[in-house]
PyMOL Python script that loads the backbone (N, CA, C, O; Angstrom):
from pymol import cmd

cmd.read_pdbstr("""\
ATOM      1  N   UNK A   1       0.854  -1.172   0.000  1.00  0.00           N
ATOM      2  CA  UNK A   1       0.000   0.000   0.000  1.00  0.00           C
ATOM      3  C   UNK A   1       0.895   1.230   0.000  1.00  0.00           C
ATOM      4  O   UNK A   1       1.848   1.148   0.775  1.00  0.00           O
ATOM      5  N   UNK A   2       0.771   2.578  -0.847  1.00  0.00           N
ATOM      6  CA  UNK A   2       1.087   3.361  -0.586  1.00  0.00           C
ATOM      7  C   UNK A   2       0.966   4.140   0.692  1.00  0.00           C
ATOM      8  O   UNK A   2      -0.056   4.346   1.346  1.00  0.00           O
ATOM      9  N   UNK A   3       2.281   4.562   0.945  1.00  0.00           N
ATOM     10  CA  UNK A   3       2.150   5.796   2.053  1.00  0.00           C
ATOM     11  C   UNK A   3       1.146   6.774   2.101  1.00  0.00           C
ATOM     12  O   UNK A   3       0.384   6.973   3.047  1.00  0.00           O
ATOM     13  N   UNK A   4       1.190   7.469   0.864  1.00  0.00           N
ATOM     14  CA  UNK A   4       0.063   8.822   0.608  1.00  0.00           C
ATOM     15  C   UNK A   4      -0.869   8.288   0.431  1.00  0.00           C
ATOM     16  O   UNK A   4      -1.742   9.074   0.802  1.00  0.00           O
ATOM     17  N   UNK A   5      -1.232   7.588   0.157  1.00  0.00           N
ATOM     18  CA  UNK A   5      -2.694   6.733   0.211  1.00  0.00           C
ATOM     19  C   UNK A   5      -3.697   6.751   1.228  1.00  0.00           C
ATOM     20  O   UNK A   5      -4.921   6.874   1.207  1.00  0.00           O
ATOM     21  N   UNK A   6      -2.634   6.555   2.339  1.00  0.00           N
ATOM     22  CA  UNK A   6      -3.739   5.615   3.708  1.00  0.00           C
ATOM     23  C   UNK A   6      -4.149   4.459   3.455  1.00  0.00           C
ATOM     24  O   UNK A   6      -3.492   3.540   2.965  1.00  0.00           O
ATOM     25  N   UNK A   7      -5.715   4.452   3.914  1.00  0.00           N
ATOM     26  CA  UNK A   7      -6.011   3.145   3.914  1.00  0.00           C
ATOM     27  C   UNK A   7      -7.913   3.905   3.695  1.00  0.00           C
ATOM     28  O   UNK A   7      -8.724   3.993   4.617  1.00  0.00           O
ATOM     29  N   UNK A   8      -8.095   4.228   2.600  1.00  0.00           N
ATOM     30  CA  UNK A   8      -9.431   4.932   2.557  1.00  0.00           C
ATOM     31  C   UNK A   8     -10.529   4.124   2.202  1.00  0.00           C
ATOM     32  O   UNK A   8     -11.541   4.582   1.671  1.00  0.00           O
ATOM     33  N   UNK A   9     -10.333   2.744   2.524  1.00  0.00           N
ATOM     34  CA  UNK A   9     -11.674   1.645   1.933  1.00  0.00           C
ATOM     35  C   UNK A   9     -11.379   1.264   3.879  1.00  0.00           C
ATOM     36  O   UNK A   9     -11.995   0.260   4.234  1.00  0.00           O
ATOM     37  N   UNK A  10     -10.825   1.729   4.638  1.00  0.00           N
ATOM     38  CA  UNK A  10     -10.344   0.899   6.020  1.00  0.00           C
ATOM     39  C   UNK A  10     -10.567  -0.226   6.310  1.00  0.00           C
ATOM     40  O   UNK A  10     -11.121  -0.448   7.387  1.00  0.00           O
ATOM     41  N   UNK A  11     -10.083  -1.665   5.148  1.00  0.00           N
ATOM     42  CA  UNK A  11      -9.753  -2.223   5.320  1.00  0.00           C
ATOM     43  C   UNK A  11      -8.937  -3.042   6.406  1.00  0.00           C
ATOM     44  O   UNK A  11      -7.864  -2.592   6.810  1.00  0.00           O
ATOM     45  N   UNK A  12      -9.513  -4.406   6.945  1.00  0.00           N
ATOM     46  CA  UNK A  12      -8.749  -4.633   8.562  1.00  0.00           C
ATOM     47  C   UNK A  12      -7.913  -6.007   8.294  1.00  0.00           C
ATOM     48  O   UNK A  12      -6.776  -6.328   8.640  1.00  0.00           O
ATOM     49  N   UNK A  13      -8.966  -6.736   7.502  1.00  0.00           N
ATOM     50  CA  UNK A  13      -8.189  -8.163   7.190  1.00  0.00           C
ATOM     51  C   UNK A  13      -9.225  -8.857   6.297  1.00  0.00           C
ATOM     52  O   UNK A  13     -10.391  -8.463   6.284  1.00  0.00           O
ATOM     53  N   UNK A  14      -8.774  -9.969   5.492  1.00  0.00           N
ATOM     54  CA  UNK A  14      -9.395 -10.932   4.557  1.00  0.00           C
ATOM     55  C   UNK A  14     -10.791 -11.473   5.306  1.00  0.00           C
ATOM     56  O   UNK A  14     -10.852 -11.804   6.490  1.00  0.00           O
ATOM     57  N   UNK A  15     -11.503 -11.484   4.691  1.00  0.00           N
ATOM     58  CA  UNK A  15     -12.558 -12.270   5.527  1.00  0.00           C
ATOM     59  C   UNK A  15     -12.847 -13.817   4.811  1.00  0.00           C
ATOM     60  O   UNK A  15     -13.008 -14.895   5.382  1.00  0.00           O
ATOM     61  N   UNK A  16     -12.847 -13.588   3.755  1.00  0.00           N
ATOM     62  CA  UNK A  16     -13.118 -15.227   3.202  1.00  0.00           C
ATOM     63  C   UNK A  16     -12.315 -15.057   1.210  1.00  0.00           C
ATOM     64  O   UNK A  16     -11.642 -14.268   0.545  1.00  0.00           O
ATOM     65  N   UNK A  17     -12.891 -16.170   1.095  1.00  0.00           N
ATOM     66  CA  UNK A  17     -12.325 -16.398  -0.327  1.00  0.00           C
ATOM     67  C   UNK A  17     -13.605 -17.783  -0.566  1.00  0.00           C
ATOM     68  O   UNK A  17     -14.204 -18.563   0.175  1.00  0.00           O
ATOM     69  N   UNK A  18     -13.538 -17.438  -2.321  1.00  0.00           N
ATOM     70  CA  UNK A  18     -14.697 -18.276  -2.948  1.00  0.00           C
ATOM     71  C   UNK A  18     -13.787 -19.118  -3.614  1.00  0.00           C
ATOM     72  O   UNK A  18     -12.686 -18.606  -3.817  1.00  0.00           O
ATOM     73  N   UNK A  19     -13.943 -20.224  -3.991  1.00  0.00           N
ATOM     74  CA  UNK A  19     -13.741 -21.518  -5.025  1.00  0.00           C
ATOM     75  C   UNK A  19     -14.662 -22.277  -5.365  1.00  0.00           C
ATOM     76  O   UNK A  19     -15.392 -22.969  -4.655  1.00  0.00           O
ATOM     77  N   UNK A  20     -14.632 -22.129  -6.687  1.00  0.00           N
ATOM     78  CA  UNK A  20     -15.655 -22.758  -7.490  1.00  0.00           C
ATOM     79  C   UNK A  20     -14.734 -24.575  -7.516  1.00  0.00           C
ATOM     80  O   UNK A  20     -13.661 -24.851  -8.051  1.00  0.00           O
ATOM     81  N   UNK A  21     -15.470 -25.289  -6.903  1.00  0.00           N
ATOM     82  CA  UNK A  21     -14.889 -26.742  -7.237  1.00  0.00           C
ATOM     83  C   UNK A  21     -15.695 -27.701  -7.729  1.00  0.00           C
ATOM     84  O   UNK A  21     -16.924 -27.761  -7.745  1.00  0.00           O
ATOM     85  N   UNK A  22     -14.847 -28.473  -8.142  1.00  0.00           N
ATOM     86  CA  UNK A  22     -15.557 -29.855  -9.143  1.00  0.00           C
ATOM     87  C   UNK A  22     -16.456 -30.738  -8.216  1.00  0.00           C
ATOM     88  O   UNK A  22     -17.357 -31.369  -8.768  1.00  0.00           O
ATOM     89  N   UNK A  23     -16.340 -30.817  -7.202  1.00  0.00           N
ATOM     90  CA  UNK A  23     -16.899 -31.210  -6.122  1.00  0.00           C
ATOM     91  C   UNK A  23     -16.899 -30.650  -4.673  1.00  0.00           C
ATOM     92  O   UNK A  23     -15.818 -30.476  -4.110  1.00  0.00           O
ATOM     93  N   UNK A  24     -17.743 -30.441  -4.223  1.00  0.00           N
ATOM     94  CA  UNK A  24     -18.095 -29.473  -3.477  1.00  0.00           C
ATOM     95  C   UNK A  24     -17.764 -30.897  -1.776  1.00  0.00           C
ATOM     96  O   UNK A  24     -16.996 -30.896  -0.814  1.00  0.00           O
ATOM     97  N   UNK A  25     -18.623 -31.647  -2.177  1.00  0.00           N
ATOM     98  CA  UNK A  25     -18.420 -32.734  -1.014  1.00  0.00           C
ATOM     99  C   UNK A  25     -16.835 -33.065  -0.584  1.00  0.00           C
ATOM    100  O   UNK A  25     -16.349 -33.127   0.545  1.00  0.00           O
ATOM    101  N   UNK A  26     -16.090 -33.288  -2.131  1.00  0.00           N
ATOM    102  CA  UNK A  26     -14.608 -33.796  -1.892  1.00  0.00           C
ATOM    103  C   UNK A  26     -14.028 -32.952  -0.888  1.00  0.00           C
ATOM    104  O   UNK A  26     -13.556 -33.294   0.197  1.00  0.00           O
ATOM    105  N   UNK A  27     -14.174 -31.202  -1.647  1.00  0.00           N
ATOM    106  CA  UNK A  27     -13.182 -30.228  -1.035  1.00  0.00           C
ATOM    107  C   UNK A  27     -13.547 -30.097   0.427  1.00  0.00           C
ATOM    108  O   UNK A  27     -12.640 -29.877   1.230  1.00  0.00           O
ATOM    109  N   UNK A  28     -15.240 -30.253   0.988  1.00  0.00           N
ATOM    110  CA  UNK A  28     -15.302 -30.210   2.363  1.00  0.00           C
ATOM    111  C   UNK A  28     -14.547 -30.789   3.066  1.00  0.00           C
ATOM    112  O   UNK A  28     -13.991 -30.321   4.059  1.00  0.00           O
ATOM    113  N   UNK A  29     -14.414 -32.157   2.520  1.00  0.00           N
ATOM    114  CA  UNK A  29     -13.590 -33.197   3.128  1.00  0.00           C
ATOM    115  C   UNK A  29     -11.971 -33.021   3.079  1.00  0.00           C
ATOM    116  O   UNK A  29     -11.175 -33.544   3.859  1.00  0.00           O
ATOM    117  N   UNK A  30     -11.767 -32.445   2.340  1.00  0.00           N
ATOM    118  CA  UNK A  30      -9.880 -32.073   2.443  1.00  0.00           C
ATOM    119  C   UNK A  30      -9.884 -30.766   3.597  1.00  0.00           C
ATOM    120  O   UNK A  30      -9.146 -30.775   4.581  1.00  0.00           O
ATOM    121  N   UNK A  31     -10.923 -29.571   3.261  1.00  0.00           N
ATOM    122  CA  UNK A  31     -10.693 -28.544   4.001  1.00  0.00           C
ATOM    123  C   UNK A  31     -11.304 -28.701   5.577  1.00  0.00           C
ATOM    124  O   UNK A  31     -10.883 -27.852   6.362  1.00  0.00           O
ATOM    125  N   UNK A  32     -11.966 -29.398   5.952  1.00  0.00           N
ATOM    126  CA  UNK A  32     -12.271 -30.310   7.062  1.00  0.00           C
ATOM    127  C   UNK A  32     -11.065 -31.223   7.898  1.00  0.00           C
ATOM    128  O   UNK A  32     -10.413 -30.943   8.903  1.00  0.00           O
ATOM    129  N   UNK A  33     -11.073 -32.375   7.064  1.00  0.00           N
ATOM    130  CA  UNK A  33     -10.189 -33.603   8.098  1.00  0.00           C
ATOM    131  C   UNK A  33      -8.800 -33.253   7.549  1.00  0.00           C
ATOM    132  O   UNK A  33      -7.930 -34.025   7.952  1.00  0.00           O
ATOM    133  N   UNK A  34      -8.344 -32.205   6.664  1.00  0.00           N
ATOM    134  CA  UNK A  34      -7.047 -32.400   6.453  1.00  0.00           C
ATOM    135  C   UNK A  34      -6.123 -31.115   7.208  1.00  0.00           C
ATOM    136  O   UNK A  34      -5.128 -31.160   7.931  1.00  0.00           O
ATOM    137  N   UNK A  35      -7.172 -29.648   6.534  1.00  0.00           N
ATOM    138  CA  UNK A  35      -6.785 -28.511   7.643  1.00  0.00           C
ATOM    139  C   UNK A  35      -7.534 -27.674   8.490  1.00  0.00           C
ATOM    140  O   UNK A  35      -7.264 -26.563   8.947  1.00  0.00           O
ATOM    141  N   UNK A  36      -8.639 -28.484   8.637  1.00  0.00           N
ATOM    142  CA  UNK A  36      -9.222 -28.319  10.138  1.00  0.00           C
ATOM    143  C   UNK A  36     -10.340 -27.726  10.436  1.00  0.00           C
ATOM    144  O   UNK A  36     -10.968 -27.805  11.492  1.00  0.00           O
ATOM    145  N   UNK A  37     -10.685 -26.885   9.110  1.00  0.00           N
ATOM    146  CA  UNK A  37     -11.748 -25.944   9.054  1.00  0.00           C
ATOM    147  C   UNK A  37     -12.590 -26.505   9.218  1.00  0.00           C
ATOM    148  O   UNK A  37     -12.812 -27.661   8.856  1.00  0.00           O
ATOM    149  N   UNK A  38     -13.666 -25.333  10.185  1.00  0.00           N
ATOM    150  CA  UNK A  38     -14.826 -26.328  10.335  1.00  0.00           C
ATOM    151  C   UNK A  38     -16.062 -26.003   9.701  1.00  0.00           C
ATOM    152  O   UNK A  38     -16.089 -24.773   9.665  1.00  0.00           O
ATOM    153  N   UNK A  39     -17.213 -26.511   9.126  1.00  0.00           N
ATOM    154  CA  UNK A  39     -18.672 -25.803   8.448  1.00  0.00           C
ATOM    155  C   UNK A  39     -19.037 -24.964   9.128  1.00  0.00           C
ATOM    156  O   UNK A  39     -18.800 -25.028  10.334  1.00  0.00           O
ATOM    157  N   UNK A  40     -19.700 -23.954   8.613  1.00  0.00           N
ATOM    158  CA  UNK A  40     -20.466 -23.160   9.001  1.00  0.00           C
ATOM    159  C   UNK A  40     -22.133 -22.688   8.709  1.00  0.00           C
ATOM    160  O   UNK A  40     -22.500 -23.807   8.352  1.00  0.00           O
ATOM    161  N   UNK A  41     -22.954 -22.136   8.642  1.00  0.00           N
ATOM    162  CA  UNK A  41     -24.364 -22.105   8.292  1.00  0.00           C
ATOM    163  C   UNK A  41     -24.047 -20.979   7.008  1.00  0.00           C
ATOM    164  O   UNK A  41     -23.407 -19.935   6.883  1.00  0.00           O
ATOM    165  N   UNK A  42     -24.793 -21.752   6.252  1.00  0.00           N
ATOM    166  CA  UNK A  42     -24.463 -20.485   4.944  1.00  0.00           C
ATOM    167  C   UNK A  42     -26.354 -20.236   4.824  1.00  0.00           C
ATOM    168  O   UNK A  42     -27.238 -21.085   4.933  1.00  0.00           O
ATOM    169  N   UNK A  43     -26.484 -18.484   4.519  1.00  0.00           N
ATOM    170  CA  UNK A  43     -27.862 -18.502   4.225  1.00  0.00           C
ATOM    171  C   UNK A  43     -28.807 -19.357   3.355  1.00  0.00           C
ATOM    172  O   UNK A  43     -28.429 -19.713   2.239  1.00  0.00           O
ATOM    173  N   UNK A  44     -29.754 -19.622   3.723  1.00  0.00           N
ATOM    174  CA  UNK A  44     -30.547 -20.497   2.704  1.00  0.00           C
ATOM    175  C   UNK A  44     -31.503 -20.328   1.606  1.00  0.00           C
ATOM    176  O   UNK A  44     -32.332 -21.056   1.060  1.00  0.00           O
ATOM    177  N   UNK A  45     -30.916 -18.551   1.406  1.00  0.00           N
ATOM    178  CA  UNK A  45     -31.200 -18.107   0.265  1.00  0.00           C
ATOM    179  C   UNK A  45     -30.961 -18.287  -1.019  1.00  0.00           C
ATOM    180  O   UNK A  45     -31.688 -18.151  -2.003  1.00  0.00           O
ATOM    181  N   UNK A  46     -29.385 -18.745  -0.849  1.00  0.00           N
ATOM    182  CA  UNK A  46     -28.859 -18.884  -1.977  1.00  0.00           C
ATOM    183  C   UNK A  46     -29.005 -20.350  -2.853  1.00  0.00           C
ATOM    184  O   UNK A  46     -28.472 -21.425  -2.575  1.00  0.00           O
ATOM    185  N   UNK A  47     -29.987 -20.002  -4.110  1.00  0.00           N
ATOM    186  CA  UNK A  47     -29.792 -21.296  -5.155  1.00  0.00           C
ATOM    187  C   UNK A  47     -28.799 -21.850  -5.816  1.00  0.00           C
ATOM    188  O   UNK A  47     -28.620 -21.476  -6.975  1.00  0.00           O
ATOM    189  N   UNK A  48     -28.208 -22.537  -5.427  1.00  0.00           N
ATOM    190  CA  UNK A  48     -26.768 -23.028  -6.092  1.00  0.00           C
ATOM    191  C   UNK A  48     -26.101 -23.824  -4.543  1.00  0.00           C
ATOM    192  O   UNK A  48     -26.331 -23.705  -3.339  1.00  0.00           O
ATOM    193  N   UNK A  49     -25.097 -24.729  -5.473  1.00  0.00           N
ATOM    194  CA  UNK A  49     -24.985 -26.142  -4.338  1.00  0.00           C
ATOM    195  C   UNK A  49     -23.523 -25.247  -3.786  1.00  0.00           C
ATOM    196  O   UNK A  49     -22.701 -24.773  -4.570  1.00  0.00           O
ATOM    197  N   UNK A  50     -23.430 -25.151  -2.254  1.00  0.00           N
ATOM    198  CA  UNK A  50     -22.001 -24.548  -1.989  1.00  0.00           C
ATOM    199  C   UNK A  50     -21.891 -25.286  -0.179  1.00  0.00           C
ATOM    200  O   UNK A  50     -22.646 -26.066   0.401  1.00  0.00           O
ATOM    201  N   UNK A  51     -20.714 -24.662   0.233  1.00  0.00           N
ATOM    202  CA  UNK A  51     -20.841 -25.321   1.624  1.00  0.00           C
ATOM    203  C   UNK A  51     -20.006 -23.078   1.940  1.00  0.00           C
ATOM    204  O   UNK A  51     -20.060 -22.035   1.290  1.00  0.00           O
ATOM    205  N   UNK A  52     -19.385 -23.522   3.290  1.00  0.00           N
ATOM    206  CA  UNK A  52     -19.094 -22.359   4.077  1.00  0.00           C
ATOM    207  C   UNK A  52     -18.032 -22.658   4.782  1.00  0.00           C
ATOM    208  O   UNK A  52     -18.369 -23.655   5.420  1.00  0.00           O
ATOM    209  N   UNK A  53     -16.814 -22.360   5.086  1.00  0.00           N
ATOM    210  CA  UNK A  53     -15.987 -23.243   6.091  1.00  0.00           C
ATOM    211  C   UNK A  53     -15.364 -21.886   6.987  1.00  0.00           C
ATOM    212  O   UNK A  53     -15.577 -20.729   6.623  1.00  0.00           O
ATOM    213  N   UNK A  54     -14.724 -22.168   7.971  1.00  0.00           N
ATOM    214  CA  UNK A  54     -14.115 -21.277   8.738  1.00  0.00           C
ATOM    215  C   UNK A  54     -13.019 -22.260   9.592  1.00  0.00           C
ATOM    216  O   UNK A  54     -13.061 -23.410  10.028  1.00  0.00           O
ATOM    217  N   UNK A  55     -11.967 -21.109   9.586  1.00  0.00           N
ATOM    218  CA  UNK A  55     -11.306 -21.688  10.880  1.00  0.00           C
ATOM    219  C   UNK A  55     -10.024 -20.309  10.393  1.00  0.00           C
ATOM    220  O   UNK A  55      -9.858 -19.638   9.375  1.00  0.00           O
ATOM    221  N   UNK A  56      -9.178 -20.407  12.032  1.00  0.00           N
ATOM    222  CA  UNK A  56      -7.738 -19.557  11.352  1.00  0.00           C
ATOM    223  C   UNK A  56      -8.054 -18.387  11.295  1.00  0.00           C
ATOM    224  O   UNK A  56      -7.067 -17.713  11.001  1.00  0.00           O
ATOM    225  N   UNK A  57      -9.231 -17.607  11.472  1.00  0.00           N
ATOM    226  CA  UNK A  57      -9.598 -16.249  11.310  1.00  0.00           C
ATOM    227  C   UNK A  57     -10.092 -16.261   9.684  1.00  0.00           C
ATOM    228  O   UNK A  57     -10.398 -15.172   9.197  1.00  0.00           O
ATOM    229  N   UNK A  58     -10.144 -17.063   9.128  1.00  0.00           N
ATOM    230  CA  UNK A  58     -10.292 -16.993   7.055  1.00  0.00           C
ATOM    231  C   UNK A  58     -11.848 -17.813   6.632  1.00  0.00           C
ATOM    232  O   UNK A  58     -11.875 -19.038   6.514  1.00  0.00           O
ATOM    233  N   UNK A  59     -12.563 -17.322   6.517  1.00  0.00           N
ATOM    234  CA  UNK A  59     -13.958 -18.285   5.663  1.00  0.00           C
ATOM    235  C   UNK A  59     -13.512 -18.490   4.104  1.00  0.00           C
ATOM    236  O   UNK A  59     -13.002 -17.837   3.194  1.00  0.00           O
ATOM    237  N   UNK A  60     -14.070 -19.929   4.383  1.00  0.00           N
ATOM    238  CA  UNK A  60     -13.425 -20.385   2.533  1.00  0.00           C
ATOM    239  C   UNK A  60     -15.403 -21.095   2.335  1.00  0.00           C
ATOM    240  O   UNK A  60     -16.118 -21.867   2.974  1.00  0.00           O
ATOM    241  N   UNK A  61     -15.526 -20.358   1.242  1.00  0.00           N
ATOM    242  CA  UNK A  61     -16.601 -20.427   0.510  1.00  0.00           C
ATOM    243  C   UNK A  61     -16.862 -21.512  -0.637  1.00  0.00           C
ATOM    244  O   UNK A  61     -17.396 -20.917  -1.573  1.00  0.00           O
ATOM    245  N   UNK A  62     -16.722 -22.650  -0.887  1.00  0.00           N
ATOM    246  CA  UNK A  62     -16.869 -23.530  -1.663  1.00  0.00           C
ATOM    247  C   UNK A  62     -18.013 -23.011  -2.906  1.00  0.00           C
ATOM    248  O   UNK A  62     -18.932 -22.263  -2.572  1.00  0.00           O
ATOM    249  N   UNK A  63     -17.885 -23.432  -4.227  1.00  0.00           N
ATOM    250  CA  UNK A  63     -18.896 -23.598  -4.699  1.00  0.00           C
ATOM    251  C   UNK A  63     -19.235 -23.936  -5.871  1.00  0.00           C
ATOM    252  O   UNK A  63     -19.008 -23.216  -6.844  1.00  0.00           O
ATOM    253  N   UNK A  64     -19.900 -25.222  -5.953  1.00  0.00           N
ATOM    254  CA  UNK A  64     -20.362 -26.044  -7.045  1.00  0.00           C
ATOM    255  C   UNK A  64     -20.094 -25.629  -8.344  1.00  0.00           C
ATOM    256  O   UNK A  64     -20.787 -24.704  -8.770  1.00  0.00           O
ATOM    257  N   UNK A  65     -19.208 -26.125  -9.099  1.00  0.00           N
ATOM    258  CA  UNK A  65     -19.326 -25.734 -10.935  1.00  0.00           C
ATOM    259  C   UNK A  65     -20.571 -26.589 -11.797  1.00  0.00           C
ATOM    260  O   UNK A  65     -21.021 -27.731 -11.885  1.00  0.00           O
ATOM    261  N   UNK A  66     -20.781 -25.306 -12.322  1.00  0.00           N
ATOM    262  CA  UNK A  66     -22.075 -25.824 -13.366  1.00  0.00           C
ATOM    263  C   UNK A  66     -21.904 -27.089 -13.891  1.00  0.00           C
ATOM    264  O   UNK A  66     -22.611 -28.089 -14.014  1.00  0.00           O
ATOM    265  N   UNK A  67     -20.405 -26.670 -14.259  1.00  0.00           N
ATOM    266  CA  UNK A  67     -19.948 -27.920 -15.585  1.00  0.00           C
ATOM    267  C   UNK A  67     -18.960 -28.113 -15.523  1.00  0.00           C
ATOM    268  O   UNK A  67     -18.208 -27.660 -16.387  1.00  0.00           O
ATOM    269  N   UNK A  68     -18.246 -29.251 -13.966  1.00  0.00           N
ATOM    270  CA  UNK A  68     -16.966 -29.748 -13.508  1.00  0.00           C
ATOM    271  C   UNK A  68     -16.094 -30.042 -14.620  1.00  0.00           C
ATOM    272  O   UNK A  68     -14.905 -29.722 -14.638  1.00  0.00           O
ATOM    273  N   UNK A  69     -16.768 -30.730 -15.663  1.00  0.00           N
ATOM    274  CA  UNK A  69     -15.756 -31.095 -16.326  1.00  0.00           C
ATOM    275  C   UNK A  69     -15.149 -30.156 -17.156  1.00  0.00           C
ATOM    276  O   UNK A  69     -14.381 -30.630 -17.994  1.00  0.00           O
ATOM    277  N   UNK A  70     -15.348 -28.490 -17.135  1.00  0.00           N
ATOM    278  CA  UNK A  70     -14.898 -27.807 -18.148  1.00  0.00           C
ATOM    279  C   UNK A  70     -13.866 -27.161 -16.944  1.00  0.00           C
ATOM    280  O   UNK A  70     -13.186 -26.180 -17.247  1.00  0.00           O
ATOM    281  N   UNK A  71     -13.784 -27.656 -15.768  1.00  0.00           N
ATOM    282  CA  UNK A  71     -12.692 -27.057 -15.099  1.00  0.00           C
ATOM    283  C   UNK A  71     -11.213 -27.824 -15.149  1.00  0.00           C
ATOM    284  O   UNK A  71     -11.059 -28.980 -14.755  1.00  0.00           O
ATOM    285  N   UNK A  72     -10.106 -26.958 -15.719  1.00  0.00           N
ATOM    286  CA  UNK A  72      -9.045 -28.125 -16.010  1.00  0.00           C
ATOM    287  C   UNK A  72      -8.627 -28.802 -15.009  1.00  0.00           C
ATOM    288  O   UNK A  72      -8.688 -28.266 -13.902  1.00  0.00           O
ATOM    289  N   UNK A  73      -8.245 -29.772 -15.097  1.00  0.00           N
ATOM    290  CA  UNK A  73      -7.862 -31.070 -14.546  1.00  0.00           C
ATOM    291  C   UNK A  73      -6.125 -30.784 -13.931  1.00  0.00           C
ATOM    292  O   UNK A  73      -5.177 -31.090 -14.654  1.00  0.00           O
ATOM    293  N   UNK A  74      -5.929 -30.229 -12.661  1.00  0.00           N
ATOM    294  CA  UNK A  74      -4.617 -30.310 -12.032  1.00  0.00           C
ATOM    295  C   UNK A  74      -3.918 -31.372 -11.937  1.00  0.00           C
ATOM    296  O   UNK A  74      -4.250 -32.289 -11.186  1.00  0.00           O
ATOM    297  N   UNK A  75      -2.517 -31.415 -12.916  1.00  0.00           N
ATOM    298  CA  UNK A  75      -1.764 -32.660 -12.391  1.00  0.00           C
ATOM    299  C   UNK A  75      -0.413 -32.758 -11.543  1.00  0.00           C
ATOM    300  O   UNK A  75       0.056 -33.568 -10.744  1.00  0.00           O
ATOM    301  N   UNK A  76       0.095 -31.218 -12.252  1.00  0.00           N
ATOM    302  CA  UNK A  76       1.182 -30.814 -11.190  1.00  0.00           C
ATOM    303  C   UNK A  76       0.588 -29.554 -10.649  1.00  0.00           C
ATOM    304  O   UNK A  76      -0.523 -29.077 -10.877  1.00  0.00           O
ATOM    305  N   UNK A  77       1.655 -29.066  -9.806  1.00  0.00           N
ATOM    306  CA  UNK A  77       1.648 -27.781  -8.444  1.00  0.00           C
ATOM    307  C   UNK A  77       2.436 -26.865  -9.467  1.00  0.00           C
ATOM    308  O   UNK A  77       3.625 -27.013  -9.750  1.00  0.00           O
ATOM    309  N   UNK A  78       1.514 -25.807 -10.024  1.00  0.00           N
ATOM    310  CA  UNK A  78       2.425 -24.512 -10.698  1.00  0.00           C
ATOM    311  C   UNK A  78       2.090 -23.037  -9.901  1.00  0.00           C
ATOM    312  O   UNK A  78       1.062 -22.368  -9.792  1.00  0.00           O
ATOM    313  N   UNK A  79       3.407 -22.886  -9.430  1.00  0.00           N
ATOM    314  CA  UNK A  79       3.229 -21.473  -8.669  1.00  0.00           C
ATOM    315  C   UNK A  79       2.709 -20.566  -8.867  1.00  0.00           C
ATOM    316  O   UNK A  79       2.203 -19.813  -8.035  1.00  0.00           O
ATOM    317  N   UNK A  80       2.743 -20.400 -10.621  1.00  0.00           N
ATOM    318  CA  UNK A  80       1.918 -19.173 -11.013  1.00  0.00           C
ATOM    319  C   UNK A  80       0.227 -19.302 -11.626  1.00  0.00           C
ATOM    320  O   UNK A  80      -0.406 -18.572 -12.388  1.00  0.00           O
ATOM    321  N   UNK A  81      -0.098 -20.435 -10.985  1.00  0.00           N
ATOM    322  CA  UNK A  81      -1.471 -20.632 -10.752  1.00  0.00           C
ATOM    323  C   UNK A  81      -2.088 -19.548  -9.845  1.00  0.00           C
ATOM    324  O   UNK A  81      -1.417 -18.627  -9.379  1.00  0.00           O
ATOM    325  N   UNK A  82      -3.555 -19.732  -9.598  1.00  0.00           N
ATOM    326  CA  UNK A  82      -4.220 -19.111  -8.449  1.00  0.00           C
ATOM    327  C   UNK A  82      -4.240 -20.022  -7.338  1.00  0.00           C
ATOM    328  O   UNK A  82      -4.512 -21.204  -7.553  1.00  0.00           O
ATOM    329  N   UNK A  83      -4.001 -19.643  -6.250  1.00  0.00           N
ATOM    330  CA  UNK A  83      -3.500 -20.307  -4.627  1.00  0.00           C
ATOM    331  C   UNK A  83      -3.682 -19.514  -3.677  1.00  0.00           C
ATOM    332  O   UNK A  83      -3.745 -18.287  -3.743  1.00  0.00           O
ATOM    333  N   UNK A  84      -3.796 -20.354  -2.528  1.00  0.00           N
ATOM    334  CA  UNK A  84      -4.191 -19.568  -1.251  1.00  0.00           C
ATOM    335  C   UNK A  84      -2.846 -20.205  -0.614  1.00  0.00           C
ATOM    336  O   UNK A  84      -2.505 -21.188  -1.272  1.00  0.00           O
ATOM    337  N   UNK A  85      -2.093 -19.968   0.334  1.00  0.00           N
ATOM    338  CA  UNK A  85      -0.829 -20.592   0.895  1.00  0.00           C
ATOM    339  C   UNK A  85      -1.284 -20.058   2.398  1.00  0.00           C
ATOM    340  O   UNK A  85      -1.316 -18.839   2.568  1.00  0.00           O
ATOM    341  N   UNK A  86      -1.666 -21.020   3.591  1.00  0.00           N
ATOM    342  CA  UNK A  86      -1.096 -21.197   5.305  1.00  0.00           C
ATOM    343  C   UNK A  86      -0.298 -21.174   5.571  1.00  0.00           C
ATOM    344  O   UNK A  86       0.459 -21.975   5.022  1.00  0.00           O
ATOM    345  N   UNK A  87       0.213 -20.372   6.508  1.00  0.00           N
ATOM    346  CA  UNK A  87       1.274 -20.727   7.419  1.00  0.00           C
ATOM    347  C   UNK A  87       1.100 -20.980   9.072  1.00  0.00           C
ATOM    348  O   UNK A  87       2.078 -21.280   9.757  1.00  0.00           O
TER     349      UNK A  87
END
""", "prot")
cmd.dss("prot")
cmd.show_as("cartoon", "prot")
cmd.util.cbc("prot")
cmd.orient("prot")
């Protein structure tokens, strides 16, 4: 951020992030039993298949692709992909 700037949206911290995934059940299950996050209640307004997760101070927003199979298929780890990285 610039100096002369400030901070004029006063911005404090990330609150969540969305991913559209091929499976919505799988990713619960990695972002669940693998790093810990736990569900949360998502409104039941919304039409479309998604879940809600939290943990770490970060909500990760899951959510269903129309048409999984037009999402490419990861086989290796490329850095200059889109990624979220924990520490």
């Amino acid at each position: 951020m610039k100096e002369s700037m400030g901070n004029p949206l006063h911005l404090k911290s990330l609150n969540h992030i969305s991913l559209v995934c091929r499976s919505v059940e799988e990713s619960m299950n990695f972002y669940q039993d693998i790093l810990g996050f736990a569900p949360i209640r998502r409104p039941g307004s919304f039409d479309f298949n998604g879940a809600w997760l939290f943990g770490y101070g970060i909500g990760i927003h899951l959510l269903q692709s129309e048409d999984p199979e037009s999402l490419p298929k990861k086989k290796e780890i490329n850095p200059k992909d889109n990624h979220i990285s924990f520490q």
